[in-house]
N, C-alpha and C positions, 0 to 999 in steps of 0.2 A: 251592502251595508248602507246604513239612512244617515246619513250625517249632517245633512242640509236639515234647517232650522226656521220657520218662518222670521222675517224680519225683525227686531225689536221693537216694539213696541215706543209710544213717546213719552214723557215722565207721566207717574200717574201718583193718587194718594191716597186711594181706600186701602187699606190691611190686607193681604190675599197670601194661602196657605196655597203649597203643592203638595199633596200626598201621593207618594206612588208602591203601590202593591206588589209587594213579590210573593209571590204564591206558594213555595214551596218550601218544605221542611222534611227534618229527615226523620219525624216519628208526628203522628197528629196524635196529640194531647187529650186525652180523655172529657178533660173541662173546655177545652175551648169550641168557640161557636163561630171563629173568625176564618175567609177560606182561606183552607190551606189543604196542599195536596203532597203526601210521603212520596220522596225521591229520593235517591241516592245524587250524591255531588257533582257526579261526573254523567248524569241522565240530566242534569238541566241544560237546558238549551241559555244559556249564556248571553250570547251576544245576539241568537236572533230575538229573544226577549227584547233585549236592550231598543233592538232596530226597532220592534213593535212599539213602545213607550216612548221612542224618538217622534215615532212617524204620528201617533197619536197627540202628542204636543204639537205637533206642526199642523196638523186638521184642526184641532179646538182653539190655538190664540186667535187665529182674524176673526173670530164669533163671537167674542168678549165685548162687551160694548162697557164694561163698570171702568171706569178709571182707578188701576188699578197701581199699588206697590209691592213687591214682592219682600216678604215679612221672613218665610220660614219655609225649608222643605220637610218633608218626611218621610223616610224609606221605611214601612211599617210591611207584615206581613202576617204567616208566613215567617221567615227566617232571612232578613236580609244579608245576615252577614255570609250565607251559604252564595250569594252573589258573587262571580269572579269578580274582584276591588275595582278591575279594568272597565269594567263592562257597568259595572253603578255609577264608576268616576265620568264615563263615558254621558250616560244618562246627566248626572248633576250637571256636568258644563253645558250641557244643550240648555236645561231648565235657567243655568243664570246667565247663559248668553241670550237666551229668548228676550229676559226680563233687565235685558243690560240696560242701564241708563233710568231705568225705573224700577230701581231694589232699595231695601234698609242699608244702610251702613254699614251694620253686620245682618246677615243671613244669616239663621242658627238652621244647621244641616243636621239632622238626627238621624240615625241609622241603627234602627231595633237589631239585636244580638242575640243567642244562645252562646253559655259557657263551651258547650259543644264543638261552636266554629268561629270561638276567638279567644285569641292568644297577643302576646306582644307585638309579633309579626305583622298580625291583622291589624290589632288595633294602628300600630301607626301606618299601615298603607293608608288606612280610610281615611287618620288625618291628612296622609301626603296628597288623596285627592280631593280636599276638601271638607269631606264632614268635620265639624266639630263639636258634634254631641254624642253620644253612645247612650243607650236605652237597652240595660242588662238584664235579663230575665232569670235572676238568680232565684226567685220562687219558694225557696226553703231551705233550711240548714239542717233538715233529720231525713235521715236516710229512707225510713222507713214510708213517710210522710211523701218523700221525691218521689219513690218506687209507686205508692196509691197515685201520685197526679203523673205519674207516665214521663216523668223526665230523665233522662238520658245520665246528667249528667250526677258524680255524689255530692257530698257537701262539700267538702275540699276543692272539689272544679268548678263549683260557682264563687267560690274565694280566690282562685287562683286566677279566673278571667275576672273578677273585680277588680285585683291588682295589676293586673297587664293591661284594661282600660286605664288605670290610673296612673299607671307608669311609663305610659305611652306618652304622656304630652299631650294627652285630647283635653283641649279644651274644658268640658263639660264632660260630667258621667251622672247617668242615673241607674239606678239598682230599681227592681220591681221583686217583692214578694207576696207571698198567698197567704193569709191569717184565716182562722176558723174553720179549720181542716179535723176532721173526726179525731178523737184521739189527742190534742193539744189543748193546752190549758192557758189559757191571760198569761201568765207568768213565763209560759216555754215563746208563747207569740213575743211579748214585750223583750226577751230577753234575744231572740234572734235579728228584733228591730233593732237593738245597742251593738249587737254582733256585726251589724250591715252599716252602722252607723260610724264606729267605730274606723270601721276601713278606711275611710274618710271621704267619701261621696258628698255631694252635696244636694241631692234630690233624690227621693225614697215615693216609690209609689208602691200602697200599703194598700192590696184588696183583698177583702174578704170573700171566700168560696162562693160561687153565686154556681146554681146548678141548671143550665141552661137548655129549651126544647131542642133537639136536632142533637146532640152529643154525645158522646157512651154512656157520662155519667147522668143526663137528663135519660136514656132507656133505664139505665139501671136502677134510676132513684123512681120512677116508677112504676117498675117492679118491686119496690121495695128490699131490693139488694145492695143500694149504698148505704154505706154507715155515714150519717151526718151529726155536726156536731149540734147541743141545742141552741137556740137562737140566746137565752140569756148570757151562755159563753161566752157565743160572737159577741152580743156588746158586749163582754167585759173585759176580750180581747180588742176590741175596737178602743176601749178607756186607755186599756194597758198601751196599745200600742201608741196612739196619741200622748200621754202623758211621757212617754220615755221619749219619742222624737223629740216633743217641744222641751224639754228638761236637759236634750244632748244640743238645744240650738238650731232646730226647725222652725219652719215654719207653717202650719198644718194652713195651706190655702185653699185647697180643694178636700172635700172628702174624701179624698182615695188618694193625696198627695200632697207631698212636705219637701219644702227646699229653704236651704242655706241663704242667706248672704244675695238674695235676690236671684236665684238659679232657677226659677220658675220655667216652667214647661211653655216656652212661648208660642208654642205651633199648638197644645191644647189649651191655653187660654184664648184662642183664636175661636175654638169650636166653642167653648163654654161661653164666649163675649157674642157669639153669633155671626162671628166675619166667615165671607167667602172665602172655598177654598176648590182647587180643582186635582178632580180625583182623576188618576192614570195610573192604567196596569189592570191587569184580571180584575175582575169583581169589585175593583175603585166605586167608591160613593163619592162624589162632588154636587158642591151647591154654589152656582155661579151664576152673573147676570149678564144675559141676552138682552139687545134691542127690540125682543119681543116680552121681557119681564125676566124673571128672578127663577130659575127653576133650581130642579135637585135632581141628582141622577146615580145610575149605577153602573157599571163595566160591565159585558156578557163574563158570567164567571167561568167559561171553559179558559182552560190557557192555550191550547188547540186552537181554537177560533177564536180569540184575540190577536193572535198571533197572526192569522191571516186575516184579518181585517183590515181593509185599506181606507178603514172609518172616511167614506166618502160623502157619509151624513149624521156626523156624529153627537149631535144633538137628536136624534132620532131613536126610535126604538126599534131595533132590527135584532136577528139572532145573532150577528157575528161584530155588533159594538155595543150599543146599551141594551140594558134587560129591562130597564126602567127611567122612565123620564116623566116627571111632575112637574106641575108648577107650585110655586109656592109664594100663597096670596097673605094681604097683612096678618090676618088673625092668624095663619100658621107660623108661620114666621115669630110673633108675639108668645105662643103660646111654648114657643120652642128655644127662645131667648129667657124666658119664664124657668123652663125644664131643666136648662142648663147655668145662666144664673144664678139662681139658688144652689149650684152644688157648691160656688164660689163662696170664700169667707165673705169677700167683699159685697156680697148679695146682687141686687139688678136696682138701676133705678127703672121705677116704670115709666114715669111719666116722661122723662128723654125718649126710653125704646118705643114709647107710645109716639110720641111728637114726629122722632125719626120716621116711622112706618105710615103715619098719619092716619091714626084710630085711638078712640077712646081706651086706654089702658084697663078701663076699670067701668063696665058697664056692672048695671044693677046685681048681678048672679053674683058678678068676680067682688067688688067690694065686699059682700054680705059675707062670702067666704071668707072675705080679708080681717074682717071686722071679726070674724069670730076666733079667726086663727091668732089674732092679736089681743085679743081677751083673753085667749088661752092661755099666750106667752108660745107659742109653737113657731111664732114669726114674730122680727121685730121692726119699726120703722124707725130710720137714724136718717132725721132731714129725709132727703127722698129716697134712701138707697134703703131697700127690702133685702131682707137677708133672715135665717135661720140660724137660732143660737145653737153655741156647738154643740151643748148636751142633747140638742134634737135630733145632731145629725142621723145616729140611725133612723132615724124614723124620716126621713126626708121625701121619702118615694110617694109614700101617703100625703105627708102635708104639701108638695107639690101639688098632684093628684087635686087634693082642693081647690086649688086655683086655675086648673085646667078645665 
């Protein structure tokens, strides 16, 4: 077993996310493009995982050169909650004993869920080891609707682990469902939004069906074998659902996300603000800065040979730790704070992320596009902060897209 930790580090102050990957679940989902490999619960490797994601933190902190404070983790997957609680609890204290003496105040610890593999039980181990967020993948309240996206569980079981999150004492809880699914109308989306709202959560993350290369439903779509809904629906399941969140007391911050009373998702406004964050576990993506520059990277996705990996050079790209290692120079970096920026209500200032990175924000191309998108009213400028008005948001991809 890996229990030793590299040293702590000394106080530091740039923002830094930990994301760590669990790979497996007990059905891979038609729609999703994220990895994840069907197990059975008692076919996971438990704690040798745990030791690989121990041993993998203790090879990557002495190569950190960013002065660093440790903001937020996130057990993302894959199906974290399918995790023995021991064996994640295990992980999280390494991750805040690494970062002891240079963390937030509070740590917000999120641990992604299926109805399937949480209950009351669960829910409060995970707060007894710490997590204090939950991230529920409740997806949809019609039967018929769960049965086409391949979920497990019925409408009744994503209600009944929304209430065992919230009566658990977890701190924080968020609900995640799918809008714009073939067969549903604005009125049936917005009324499931009041359904999930209702429960009393306090962060709703609202995405609409996107059909992705690599997935059953990107072969099937085509072939022209799935049924999709048409795009004017979606927006006007996209209205619907927006106008009933903000009408129950949201706050629609991101385009794909609404919270209460300041409950915002502080591990992805990290990714959308453009802070480092260091990715561990299977097929982890991280973007962290070396004393050789600022790179991006990805975990070899087998869980097989992650697992023996003794990441002896783990900024490197070899078969049995990363699959991918970048660097990543101003104008990427710009154009990627740009990308994600804009999905923010709060928008980007440029000329700060410009000053920050030390490049012109706005060379001759990018104004011209600025100028036009702003005549159009498709983007607006408030003092320095650029941002898209909400009735644009569907269309955000394109007018992004412009300024790239």
């Amino acid at each position: 077993m890996t229990e030793s930790i590299a040293k702590p580090l000394p106080p530091s102050g740039q923002p830094l996310g930990v994301y760590i990957h669990f790979p497996w679940c007990l059905k891979k989902c038609p729609y999703c493009d994220f990895l994840s490999v069907a197990a059975a619960r008692d076919a996971i490797p438990h704690a040798a995982y745990a030791d690989a994601v121990l041993r993998e933190l203790q090879a990557r902190l002495p190569l950190l050169a960013a002065d660093y404070r440790l903001e937020t983790v996130f057990f993302g997957g894959g199906t974290p909650s399918l995790w023995a609680t021991e064996e994640l609890g295990r992980v999280l204290a390494g991750v805040l004993g690494a970062f002891a003496g240079r963390a937030a105040a509070e740590v917000e610890v999120t641990a992604e869920c299926n109805p399937t593999s949480l209950d009351l039980d669960k829910a409060r181990a995970l707060r007894d080891v710490g997590v204090n967020r939950l991230s529920l993948g409740v997806q949809g309240l019609d039967a018929e609707r769960l049965t086409f996206l391949g979920r497990l569980h019925d409408p009744q079981g994503g209600i009944d682990a929304a209430h065992a999150a919230l009566g658990s004492a977890m701190p924080r809880v968020s609900l995640d469902f799918i809008f714009g699914v073939a067969g549903q109308s604005a009125e049936q989306a917005a009324r499931e939004a009041q359904t999930l709202a209702d429960v009393g959560t306090t962060h709703l993350s609202a995405y609409a069906l996107t059909i992705e290369p690599g997935t059953e439903f990107g072969a099937r779509a085509k072939k022209g074998r799935l049924p999709l809904l048409e795009e004017a629906t979606v927006a006007d399941s996209f209205e619907a659902v927006d106008q009933t969140l903000t009408a129950a007391g949201f706050e629609h911050y991101e385009i794909s996300n609404f919270a209460r009373r300041d409950h915002v998702s502080r591990h992805n406004l990290g990714y959308w603000r453009g802070h480092d964050y260091l990715g561990l576990g299977t097929g982890a993506w991280g973007t962290t800065t070396l004393a050789s520059g600022r790179i991006r990277y990805r975990n070899c996705p087998s869980p097989e040979r992650y697992q023996a990996s003794p990441f002896t050079e783990p900024f490197r790209e070899a078969t049995d730790a990363c699959s991918v290692v970048e660097p990543i120079d101003a104008e990427t970096a710009l154009r990627e704070r740009i990308m994600l920026g804009l999905r923010l209500s709060e928008g980007i200032d440029l000329q700060a992320a410009g000053d920050e990175l030390g490049i012109d924000p706005l060379p001759r191309a990018r104004q011209t596009a600025l100028d036009r998108l702003l005549s159009s009213g498709r983007v607006e400028l408030d003092r320095r902060r650029l941002r898209i008005p909400k009735p644009k948001w569907m269309f955000a991809d394109g007018i992004i897209s412009e300024l790239l």
